[in-house]
Backbone as a ProteinNet text record, in pm:
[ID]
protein_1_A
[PRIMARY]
XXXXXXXXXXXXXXXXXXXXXXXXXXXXXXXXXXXXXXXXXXXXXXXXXXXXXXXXXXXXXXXXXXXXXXXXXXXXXXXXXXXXXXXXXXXXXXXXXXXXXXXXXXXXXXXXXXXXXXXXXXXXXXXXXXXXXXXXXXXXXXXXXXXXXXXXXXXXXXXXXXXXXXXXXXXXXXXXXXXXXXXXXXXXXXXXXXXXXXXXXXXXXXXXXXXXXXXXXXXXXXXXXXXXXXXXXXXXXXXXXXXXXXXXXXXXXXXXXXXXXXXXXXXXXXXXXXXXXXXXXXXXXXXXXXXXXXXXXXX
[TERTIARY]
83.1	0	85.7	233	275.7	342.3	384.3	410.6	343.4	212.1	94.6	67.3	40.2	29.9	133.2	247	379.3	343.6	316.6	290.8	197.5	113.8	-30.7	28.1	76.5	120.6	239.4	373.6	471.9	410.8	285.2	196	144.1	72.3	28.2	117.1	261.8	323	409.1	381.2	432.4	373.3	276.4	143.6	173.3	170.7	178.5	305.3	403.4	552.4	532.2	507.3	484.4	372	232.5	190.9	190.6	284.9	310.7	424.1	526.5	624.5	564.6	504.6	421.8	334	268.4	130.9	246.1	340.1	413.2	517.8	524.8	605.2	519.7	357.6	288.4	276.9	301.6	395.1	480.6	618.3	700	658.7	543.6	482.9	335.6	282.8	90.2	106	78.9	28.1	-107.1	-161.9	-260.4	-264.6	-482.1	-514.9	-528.7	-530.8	-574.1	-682.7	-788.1	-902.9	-950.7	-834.4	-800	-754.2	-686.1	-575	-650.6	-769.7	-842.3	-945.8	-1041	-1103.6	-1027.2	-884.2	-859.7	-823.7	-772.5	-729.2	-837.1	-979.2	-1127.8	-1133.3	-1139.6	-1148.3	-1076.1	-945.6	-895.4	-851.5	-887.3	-914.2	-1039.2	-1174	-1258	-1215.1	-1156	-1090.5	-1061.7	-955	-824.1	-942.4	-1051.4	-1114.1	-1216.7	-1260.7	-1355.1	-1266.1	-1125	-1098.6	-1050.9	-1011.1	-971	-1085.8	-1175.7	-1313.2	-1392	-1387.6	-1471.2	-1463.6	-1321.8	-1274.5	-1113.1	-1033.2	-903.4	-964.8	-989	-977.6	-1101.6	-1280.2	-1326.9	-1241.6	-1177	-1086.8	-984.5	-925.8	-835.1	-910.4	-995.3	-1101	-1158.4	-1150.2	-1190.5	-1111.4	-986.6	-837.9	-856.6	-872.5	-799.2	-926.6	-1023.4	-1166.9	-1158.4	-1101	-1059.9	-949.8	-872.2	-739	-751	-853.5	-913.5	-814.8	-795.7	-684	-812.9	-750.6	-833.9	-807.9	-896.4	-854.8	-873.4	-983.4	-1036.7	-961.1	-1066.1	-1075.2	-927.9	-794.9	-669.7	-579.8	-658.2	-528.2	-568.7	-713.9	-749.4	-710.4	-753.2	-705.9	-564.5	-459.2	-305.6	-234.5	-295.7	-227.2	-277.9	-417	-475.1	-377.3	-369	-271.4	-159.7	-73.8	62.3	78.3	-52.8	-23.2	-44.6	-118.9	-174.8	-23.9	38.6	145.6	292	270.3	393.6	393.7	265.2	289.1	321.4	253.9	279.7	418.5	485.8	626.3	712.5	648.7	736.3	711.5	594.2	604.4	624.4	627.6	736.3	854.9	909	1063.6	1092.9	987.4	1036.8	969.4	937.1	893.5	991.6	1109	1127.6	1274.6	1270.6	1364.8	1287.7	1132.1	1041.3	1082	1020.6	1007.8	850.4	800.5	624.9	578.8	479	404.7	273.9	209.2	65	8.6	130.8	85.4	-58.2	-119.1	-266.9	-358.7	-325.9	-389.4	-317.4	-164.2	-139.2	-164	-115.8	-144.1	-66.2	-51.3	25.4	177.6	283.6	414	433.2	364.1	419.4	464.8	366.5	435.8	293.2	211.7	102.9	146.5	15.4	41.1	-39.3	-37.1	-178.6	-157.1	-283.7	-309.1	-216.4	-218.6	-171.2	6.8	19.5	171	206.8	137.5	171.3	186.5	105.1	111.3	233	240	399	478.5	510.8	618.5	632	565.3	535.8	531	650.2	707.3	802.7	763.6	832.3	994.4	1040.2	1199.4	1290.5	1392.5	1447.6	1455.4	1360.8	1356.2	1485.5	1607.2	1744.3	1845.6	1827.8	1866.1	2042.8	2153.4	2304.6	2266.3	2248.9	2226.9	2242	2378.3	2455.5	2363.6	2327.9	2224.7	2120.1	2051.2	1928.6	1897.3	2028.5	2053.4	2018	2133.9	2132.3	2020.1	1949.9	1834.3	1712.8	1669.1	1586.8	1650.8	1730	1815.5	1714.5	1770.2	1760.2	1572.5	1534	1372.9	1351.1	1369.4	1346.5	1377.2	1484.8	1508.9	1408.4	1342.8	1283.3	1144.5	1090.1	976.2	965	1045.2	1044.1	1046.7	1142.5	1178.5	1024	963.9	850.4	747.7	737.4	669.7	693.2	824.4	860	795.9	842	790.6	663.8	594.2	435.4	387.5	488.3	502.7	508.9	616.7	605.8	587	464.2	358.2	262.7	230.6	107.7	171	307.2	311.1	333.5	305.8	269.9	167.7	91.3	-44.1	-112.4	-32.9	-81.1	-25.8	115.6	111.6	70	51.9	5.6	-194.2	-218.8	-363.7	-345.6	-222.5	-249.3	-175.4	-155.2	-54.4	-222.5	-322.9	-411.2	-482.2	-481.1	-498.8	-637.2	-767.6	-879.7	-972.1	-899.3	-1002.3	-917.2	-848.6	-779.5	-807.7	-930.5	-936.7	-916.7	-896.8	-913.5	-791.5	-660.9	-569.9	-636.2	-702.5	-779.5	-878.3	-934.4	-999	-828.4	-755.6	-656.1	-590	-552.3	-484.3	-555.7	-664.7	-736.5	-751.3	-753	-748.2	-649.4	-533.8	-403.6	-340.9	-381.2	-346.9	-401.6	-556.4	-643.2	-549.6	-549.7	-497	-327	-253.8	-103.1	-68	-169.4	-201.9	-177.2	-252.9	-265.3	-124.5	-72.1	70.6	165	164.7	253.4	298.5	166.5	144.5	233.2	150.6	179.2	356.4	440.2	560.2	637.9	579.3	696.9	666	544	483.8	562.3	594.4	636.4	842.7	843.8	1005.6	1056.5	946.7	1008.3	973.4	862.8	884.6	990.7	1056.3	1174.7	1281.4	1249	1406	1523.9	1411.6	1504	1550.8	1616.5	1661	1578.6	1528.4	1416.3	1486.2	1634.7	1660.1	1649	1670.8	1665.5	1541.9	1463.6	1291	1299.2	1332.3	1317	1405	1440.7	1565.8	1452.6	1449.7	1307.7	1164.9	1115.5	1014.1	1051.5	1156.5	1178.1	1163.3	1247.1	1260.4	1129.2	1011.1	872.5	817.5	837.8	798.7	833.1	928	982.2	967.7	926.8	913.1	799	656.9	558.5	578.5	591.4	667.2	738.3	867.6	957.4	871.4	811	773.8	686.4	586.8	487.2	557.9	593	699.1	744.7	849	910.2	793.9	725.8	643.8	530	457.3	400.6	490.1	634.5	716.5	712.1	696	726.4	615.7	541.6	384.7	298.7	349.2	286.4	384.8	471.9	586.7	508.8	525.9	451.7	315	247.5	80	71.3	188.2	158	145.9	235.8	252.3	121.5	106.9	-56.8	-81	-187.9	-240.5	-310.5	-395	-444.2	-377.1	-274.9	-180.9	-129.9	-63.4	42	-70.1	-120.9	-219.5	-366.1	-415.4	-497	-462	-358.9	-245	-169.6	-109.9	-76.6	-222.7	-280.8	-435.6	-470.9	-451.8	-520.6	-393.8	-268	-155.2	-206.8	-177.8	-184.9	-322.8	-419.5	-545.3	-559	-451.5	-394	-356	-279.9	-157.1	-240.1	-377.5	-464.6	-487	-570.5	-648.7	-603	-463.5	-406	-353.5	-303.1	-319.7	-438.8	-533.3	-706.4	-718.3	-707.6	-765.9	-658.4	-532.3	-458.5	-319	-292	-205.6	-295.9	-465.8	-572.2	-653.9	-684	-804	-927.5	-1002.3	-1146.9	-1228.2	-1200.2	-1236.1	-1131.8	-1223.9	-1172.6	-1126.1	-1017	-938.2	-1025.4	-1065.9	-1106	-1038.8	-956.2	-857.7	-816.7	-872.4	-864.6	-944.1	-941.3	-955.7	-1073.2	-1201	-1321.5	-1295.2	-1208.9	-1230.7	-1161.6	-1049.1	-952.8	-953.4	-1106.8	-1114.8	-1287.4	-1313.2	-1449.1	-1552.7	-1645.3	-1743.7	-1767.6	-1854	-1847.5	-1867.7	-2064.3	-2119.7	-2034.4	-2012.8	-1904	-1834	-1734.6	-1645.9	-1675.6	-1808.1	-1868.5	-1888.2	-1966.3	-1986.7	-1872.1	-1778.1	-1663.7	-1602.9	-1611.9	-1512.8	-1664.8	-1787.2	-1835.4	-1870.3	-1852.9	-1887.5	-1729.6	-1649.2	-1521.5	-1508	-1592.9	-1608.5	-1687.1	-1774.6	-1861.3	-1837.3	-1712.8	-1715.2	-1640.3	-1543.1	-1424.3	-1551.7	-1650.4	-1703.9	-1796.7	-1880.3	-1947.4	-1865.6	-1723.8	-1634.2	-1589.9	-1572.6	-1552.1	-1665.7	-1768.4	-1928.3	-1933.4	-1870.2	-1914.2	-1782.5	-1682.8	-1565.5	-1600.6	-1609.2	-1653.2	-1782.3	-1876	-1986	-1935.2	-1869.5	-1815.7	-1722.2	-1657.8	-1595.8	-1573.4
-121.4	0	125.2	136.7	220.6	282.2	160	216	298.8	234.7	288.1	436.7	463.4	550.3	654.3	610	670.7	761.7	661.2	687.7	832.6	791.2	909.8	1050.8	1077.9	1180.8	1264.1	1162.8	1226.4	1243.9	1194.1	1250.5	1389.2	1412.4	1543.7	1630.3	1575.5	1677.7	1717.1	1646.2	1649.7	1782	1735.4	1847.4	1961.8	1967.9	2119.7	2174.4	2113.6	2207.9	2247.8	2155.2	2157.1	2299.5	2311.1	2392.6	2514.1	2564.8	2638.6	2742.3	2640.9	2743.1	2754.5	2679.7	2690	2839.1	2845.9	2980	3062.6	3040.3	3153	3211.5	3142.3	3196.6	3298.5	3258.9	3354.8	3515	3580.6	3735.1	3769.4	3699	3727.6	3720.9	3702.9	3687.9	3771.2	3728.8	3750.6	3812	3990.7	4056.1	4033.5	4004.8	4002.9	4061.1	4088.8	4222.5	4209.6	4311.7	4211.2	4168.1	4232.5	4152.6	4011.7	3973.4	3793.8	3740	3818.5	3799.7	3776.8	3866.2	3922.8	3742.2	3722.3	3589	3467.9	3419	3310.5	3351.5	3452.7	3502	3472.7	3519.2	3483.4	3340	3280.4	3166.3	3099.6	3059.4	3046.3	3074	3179.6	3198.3	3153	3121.3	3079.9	2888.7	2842.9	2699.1	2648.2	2731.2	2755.5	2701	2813.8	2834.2	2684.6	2659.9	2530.2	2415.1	2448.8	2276.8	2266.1	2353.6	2377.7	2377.5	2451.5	2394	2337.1	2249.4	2136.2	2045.5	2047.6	1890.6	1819	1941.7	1867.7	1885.8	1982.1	1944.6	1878.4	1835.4	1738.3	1591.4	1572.7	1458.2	1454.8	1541.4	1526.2	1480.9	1575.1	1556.6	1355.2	1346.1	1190.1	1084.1	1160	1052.4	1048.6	1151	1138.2	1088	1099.7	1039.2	888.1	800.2	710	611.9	703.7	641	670.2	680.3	645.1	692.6	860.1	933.9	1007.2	1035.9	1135.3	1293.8	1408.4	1498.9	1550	1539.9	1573.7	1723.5	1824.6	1945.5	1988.8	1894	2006.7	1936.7	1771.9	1730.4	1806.8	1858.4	1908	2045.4	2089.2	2266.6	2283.2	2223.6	2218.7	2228.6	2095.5	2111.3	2258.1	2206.7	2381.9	2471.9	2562.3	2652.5	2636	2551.5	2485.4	2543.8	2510	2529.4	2654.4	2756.4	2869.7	2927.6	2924.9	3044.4	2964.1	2879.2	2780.6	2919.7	2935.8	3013.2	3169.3	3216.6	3310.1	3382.4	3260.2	3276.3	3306.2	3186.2	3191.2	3299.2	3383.9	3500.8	3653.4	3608.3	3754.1	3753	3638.7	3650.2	3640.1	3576.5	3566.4	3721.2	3805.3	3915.3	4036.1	3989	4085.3	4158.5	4302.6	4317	4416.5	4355.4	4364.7	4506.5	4584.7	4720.3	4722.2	4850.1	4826.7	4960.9	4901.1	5018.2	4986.6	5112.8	5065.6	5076.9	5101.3	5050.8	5096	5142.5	5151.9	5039.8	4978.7	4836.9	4696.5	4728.2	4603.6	4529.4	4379	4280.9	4264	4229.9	4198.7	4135.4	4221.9	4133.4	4177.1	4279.5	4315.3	4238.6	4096.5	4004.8	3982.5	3984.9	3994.8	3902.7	3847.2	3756	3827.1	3699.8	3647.9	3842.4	3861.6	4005.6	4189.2	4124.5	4251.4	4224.4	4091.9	4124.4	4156.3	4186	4253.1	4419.1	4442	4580.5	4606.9	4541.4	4538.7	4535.3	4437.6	4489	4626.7	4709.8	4830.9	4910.2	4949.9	5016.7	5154.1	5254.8	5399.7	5347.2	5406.3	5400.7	5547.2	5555.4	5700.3	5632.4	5797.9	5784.1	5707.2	5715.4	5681.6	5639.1	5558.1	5485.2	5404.6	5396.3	5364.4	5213	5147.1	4999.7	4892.1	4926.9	4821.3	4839.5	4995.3	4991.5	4905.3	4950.1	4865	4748.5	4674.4	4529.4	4486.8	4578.3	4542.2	4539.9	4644.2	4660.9	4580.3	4525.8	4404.9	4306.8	4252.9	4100.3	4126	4221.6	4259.5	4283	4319.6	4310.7	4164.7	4117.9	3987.1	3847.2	3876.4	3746.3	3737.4	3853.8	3800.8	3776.2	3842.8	3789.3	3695.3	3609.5	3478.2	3404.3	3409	3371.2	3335.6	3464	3411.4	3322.7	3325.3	3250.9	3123.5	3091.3	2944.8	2888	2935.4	2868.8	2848.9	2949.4	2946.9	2781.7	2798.5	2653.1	2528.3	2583.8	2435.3	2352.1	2479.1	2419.8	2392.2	2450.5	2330	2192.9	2203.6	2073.3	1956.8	2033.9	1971.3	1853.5	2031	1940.2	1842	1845.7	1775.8	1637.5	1624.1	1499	1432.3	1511.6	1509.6	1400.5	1473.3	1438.3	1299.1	1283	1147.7	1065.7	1076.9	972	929.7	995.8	959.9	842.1	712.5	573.5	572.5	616.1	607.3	706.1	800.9	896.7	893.3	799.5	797.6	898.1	962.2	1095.2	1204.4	1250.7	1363	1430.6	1363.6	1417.6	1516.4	1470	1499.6	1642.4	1672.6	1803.4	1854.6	1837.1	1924.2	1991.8	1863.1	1941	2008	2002	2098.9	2247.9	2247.3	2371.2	2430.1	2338	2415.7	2461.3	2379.7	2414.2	2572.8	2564.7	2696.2	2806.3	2803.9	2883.1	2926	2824.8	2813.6	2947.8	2943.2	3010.3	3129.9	3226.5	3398.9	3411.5	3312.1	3327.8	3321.8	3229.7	3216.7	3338.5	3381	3498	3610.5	3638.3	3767.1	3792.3	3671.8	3667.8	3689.4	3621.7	3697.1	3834.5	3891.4	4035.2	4125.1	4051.8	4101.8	4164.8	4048.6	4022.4	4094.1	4112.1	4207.2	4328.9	4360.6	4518.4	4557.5	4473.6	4504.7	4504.1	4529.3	4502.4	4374.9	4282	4176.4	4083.5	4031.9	4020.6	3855.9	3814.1	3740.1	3602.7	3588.9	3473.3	3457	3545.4	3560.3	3532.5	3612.2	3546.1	3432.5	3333.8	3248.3	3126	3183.6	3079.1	3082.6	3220.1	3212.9	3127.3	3182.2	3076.7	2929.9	2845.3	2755.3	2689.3	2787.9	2744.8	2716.3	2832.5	2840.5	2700.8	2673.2	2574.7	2432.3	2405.8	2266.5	2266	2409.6	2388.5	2295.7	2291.2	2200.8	2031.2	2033	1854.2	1824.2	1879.8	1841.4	1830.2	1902.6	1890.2	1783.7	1791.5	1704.3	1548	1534.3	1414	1320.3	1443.7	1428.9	1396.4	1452	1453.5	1317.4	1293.7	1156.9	1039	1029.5	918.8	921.7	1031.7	1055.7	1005	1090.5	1003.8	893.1	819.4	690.9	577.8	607.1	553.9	525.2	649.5	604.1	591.5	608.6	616.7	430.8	360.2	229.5	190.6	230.4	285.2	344.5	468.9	507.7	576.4	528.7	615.7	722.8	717.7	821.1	964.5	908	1005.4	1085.7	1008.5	1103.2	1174.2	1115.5	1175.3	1255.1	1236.5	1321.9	1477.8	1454	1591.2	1658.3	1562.5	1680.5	1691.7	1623.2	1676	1833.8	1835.8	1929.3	2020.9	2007.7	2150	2164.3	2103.6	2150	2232.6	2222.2	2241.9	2415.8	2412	2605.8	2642.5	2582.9	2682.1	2715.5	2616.3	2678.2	2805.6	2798.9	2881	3057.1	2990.9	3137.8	3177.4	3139.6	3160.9	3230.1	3181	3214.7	3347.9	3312.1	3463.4	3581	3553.7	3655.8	3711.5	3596.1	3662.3	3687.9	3629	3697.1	3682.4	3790.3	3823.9	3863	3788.6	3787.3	3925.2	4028.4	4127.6	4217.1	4336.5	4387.7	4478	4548	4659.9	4738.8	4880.4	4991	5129.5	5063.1	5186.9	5136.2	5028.2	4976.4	5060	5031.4	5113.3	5027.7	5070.2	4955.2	4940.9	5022.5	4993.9	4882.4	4814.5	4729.4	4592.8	4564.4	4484.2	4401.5	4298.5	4252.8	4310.8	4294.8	4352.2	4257.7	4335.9	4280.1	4157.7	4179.1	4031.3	3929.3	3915	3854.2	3769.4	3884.1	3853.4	3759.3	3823.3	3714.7	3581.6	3588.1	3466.8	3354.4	3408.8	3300.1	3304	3349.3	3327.8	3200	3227.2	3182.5	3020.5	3077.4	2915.7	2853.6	2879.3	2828.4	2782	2808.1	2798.6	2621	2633.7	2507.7	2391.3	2469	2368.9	2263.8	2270.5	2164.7	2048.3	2098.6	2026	1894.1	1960	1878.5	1781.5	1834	1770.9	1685.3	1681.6	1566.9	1422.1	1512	1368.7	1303.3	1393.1	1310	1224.2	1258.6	1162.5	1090	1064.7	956.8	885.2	943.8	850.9	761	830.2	721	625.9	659.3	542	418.1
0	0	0	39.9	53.4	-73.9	-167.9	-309.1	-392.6	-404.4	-431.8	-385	-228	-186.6	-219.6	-237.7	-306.3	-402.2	-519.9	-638.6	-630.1	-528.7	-580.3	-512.3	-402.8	-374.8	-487	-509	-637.6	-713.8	-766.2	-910.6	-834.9	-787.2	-753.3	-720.6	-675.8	-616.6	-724.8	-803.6	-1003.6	-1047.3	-1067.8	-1083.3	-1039.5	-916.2	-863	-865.7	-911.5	-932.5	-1078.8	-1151	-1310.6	-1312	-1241.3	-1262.5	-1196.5	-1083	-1004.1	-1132.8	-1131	-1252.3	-1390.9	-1461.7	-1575.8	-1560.4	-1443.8	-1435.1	-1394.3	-1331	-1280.4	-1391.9	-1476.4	-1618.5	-1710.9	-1673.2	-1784.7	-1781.1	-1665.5	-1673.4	-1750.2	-1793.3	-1839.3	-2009.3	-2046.3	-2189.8	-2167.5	-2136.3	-2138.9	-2032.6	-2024.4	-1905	-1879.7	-1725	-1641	-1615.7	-1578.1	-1505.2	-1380.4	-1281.7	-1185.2	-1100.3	-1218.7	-1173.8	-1233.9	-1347.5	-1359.1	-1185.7	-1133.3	-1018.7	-912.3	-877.5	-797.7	-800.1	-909.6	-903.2	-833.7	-910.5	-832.4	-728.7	-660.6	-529	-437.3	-443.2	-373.3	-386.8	-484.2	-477.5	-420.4	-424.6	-371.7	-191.7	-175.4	-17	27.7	-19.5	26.7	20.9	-86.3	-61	69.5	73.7	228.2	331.9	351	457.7	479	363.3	334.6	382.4	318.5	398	462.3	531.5	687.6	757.5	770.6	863	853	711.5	647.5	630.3	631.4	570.3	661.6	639	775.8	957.9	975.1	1109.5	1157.3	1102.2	1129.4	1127.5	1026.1	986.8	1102.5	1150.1	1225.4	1335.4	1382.9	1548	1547.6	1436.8	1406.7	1434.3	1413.9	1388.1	1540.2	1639.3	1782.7	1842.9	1834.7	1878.8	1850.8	1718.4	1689.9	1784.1	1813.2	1837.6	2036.8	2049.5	2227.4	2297.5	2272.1	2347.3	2450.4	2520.9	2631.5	2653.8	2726.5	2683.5	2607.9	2477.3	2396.5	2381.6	2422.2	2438.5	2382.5	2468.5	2452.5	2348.1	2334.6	2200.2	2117.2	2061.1	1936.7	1944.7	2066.8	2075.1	2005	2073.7	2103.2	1955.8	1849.1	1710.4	1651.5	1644.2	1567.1	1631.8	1727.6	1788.6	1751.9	1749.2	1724.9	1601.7	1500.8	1342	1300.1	1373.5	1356.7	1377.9	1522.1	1549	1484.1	1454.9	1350.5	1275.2	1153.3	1057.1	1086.7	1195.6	1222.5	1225.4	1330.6	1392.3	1253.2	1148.8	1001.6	942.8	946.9	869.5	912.8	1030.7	1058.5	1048.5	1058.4	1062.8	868.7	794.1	669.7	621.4	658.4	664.1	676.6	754.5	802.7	730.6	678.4	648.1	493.1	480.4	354.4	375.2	242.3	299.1	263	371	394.3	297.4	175.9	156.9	164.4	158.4	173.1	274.8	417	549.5	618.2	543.5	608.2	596	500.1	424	438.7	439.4	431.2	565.3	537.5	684.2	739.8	915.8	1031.6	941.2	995.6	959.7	806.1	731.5	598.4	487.4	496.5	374.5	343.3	190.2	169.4	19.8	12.7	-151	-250.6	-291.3	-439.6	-464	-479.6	-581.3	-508.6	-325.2	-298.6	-295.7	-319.4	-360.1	-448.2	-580.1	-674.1	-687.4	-594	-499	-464.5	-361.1	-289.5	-386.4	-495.7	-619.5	-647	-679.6	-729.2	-663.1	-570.2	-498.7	-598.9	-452.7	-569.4	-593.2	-647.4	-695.9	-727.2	-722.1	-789.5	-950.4	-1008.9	-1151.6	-1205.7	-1198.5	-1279.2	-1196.1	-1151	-1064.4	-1116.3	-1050.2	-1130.4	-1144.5	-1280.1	-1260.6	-1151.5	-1093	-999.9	-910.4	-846.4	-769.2	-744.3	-937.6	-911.1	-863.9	-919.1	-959.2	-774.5	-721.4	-592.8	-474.9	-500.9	-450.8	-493.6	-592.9	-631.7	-595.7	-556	-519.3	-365.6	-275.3	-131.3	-132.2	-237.4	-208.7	-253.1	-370.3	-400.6	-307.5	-179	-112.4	-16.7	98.4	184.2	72.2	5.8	-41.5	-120.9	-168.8	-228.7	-126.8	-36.7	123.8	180.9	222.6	312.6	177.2	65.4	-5.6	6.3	-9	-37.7	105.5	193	368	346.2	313.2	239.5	169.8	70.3	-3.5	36.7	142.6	221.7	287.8	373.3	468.7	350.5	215.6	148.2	144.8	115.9	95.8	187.3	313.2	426.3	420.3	438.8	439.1	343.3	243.3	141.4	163.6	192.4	224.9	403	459.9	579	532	438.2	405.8	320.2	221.1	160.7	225.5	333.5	461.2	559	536	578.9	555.4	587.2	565.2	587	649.8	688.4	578	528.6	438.9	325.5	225	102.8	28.9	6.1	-111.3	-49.5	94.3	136.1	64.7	34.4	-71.3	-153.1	-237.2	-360.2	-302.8	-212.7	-188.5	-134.6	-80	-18.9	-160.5	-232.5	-381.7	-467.8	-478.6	-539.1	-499.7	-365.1	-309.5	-267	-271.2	-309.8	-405	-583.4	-666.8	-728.9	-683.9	-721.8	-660.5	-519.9	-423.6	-499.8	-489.3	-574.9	-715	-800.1	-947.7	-914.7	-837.5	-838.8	-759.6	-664.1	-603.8	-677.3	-734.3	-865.1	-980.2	-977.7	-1111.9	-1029.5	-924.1	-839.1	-781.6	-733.2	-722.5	-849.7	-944.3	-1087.2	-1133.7	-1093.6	-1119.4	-1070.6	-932.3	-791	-832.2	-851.7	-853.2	-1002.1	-1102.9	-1245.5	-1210.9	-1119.8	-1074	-1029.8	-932	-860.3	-944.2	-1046.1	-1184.4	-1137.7	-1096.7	-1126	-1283.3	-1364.3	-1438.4	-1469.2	-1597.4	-1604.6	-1547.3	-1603.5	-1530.7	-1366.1	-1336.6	-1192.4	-1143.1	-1180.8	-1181.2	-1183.1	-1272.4	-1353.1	-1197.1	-1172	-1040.9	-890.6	-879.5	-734.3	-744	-904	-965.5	-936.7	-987.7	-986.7	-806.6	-754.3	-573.9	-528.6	-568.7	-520.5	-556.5	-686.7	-782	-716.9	-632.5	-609.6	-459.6	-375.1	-219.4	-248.6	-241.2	-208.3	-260	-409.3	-442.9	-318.4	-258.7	-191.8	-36	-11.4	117	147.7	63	64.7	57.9	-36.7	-36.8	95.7	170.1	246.8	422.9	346.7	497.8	486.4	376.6	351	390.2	356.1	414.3	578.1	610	780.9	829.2	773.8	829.5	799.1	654.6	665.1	701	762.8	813.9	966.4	1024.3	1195.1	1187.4	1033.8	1085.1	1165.5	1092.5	1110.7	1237.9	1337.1	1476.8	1551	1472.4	1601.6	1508.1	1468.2	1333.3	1387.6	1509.3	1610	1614.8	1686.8	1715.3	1634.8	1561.6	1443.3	1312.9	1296.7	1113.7	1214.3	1323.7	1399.2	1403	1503.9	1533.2	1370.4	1362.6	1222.5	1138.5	1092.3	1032.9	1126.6	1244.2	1311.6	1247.2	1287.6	1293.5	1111.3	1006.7	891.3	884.9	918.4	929.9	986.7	1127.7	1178.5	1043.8	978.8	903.4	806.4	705.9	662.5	666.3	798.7	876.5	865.2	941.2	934.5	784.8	694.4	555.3	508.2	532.9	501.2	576.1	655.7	777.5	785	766	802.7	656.4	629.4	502.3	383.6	388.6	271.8	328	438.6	486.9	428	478.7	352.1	352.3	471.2	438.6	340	241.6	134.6	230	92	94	106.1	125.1	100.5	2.9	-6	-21.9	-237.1	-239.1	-367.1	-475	-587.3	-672.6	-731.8	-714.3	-745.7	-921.2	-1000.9	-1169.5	-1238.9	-1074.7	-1127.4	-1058.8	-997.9	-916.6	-979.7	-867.5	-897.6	-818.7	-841.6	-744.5	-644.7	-516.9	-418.6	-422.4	-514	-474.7	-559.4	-677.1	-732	-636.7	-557.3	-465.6	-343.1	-267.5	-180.2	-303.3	-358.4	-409.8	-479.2	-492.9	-485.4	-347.6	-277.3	-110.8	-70.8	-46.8	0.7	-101.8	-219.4	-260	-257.5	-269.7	-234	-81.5	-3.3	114.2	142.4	67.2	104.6	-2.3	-94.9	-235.8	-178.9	-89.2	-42.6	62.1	125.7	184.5	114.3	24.7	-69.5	-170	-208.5	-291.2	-206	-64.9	7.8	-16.9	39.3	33.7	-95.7	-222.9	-311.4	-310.3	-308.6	-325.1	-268.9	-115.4	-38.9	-55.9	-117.4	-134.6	-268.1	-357.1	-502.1	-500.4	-356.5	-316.9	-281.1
[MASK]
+++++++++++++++++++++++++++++++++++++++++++++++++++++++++++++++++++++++++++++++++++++++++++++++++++++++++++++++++++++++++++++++++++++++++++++++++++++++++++++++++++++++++++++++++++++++++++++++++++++++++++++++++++++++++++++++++++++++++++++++++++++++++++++++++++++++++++++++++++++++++++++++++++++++++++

């Protein structure tokens, strides 16, 4: 079972490097608007939120209810928390050093994605700037914000193999990668947007792209061996608890690096409209839940 199980995670985690640098190459050819940017960005944050309170941490609350631990209340509290200030802790420090504009709008810790990191690219500059300068100054903006991305990266690919190390719910993989790949796209776009504002040089793009591109394959990978390794051991324990911590790092992704409330300060001619907007956060919201029942009922 474990070959097998092998197999299905390196295929997806195929997938999502293949299509992480693939969408993230289409800047450097085909300019986007960013109210292309703006759709999968909603969508995608309403995903996050759906299978994090729809689909991993019921699954997780199941694993430890299963595995006849006691204490309810604080095993389940403990991972969620764990996974929430995990990310936190990671994005201030991969944060730090950013330079902040915007600061009336932007979010806690100054590292913002999907559509408002393209914002953040597009930072003022001196008109004529001595090349070496430039050169130098896009390297020094370009490391922490590829930096806190990739960490970004490699808690999906956590959870992703965290979810197909899951021996009791085999498809829950299948809602996790879906809603990471959607989610993955406007990040993708927005970091090479990000990194050619900063007059970085396309190969150079082209090297951070790649890093972004191979954090989740690699993680996910690495972390499915870990965990269907001991699930054999206490399947309770180990795929419960991490189900719950991957399940925080969601969370806080969803709620705090793309907080579902809007900007104000945005420019309504370059964006979607509200209801629009609700209506993909919120059906992205309940889509991961129903995409669960049916997987599992066709099963």
């Amino acid at each position: 079972m474990f070959p097998s199980g092998l197999q299905h995670v390196v295929g997806m985690s195929l997938v999502l490097g293949a299509a992480s640098y693939g969408i993230g190459l289409a800047p450097l050819s085909v300019p986007l608007s960013k109210k292309q940017l703006s759709v999968l960005s909603n969508l995608g944050t309403g995903l996050l939120i759906g299978t994090a309170i729809g689909v991993i941490l019921p699954e997780g609350i199941e694993e430890l209810v299963t595995g006849e631990r006691s204490s309810y209340s604080f095993n389940i509290g403990l991972p969620i928390l764990l996974g929430f200030a995990a990310m936190f802790v990671l994005e201030e420090y991969a944060s730090h050093g950013l330079p902040h504009a915007h600061s009336s709008t932007s979010q806690p810790g100054g590292l913002v994605f999907d559509v408002d990191l393209e914002e953040r690219g597009r930072l003022p500059a001196p008109e004529h700037p001595p090349l070496r300068h430039a050169e130098t100054s896009g390297v020094q903006r370009a490391y922490p914000l590829s930096l806190g991305l990739i960490i970004h990266a490699l808690i999906d690919g956590y959870a992703l193999g965290v979810s197909a190390s899951n021996t009791r719910s085999p498809n829950l993989s299948i809602v996790v990668f879906f809603a990471i790949i959607v989610h993955k796209a406007p990040t993708a776009l927005a970091l090479t947007t990000a990194l050619l504002a900063n007059s970085l040089p396309v190969t150079e793009c082209k090297r951070y792209l790649l890093y972004f591109s191979l954090a989740t394959p690699v993680s996910s990978i690495l972390t499915y061996g870990l965990y269907a390794f001991h699930s054999e051991k206490n399947t309770g324990t180990w795929a419960g608890s991490a189900l719950l911590f991957s399940g925080g790092t969601f969370l806080y992704v969803a709620s705090v690096m793309q907080p579902v409330s809007g900007h104000a300060s945005e420019s309504p001619a370059s964006e979607i409209g509200k209801t629009v907007r609700i209506v993909l956060l919120v059906g992205g919201m309940f889509f991961p839940l129903l995409a669960s029942q049916i997987v599992v009922h066709e099963h």
